[in-house]
C-alpha positions in Angstrom: 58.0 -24.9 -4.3 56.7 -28.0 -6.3 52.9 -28.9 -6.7 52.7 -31.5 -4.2 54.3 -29.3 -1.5 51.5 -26.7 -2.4 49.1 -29.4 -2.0 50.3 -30.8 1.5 50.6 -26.9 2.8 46.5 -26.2 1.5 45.3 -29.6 2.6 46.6 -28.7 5.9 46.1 -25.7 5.8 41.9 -25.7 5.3 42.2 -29.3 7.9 43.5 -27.4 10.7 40.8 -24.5 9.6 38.2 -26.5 9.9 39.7 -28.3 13.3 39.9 -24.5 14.6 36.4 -23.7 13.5 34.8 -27.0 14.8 36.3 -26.2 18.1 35.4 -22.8 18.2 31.6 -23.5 17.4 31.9 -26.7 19.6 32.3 -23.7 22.8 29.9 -21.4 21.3 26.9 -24.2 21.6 27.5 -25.4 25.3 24.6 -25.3 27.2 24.5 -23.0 30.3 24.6 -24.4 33.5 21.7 -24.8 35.9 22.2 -22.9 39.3 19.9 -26.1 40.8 22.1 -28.9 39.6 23.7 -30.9 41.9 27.3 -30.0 40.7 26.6 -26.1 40.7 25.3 -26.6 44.1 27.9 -28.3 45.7 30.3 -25.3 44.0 27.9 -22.2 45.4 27.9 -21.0 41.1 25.2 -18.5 40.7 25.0 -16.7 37.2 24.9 -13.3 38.9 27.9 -12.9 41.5 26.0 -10.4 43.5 23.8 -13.2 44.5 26.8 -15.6 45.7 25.4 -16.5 49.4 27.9 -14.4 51.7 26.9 -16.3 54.9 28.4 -19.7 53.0 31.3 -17.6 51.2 33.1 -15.4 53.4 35.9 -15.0 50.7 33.6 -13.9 47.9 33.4 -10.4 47.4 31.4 -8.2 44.6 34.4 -8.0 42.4 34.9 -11.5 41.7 32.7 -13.3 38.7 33.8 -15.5 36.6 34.7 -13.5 33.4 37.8 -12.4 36.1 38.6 -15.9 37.2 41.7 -18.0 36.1 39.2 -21.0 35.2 37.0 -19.0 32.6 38.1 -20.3 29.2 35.7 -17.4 27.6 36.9 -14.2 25.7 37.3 -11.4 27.2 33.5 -9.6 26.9 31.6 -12.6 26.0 28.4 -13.1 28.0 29.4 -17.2 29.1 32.0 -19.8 28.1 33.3 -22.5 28.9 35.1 -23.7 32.7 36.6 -27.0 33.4 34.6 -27.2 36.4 31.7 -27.8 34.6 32.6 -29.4 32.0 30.4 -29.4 29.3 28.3 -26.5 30.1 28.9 -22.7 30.0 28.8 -20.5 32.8 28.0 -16.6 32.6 30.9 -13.8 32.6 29.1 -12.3 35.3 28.8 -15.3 37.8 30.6 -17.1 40.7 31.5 -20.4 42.1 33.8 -21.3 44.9 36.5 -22.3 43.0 36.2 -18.5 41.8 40.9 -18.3 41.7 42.2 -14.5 40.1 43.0 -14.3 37.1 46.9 -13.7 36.0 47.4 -10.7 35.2 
């Protein structure tokens, strides 16, 4: 290998790091999502699935949050991350919407 094929390889190598790491931190700053915005209302989300309105959402039951959902872009354990519904904002593991679909096992 010559030195300017080392050089390409560690230039790309730390750009794609620091791509990776941008994203990664990008995530880990979204701002949680408010239960009383307009969005989040018109979904049913509340940040604690036992308090998902049952009367409204016959299909919800206590086992489905979000950290379970195929939506939830979050690692497994984390407390919130990211969903496409709401984009731009984190929802908690533990919550629920009505777009609440299984995840794959």
């Amino acid at each position: 290998m010559n030195t300017l094929d080392r050089r390409h390889f560690l230039g790309s190598t730390l750009l794609l790091t620091g791509l990776v790491s941008a994203r990664a931190q990008a995530q880990a700053t979204l701002p949680p999502l408010d239960e009383a915005s307009p969005q989040a209302m018109a979904m049913g989300y509340r940040r604690d699935t036992a308090k998902a309105d049952a009367k409204k959402y016959p299909k919800h039951t206590a086992d489905q949050h979000c950290g379970n959902c195929q939506l939830y872009q979050g690692k497994a354990g984390d407390a919130s991350g990211p969903c496409p519904i709401f984009a731009g904002k984190s929802v908690q593991s533990g919550g629920w919407c009505n777009a609440w679909v299984k995840k794959a096992a």
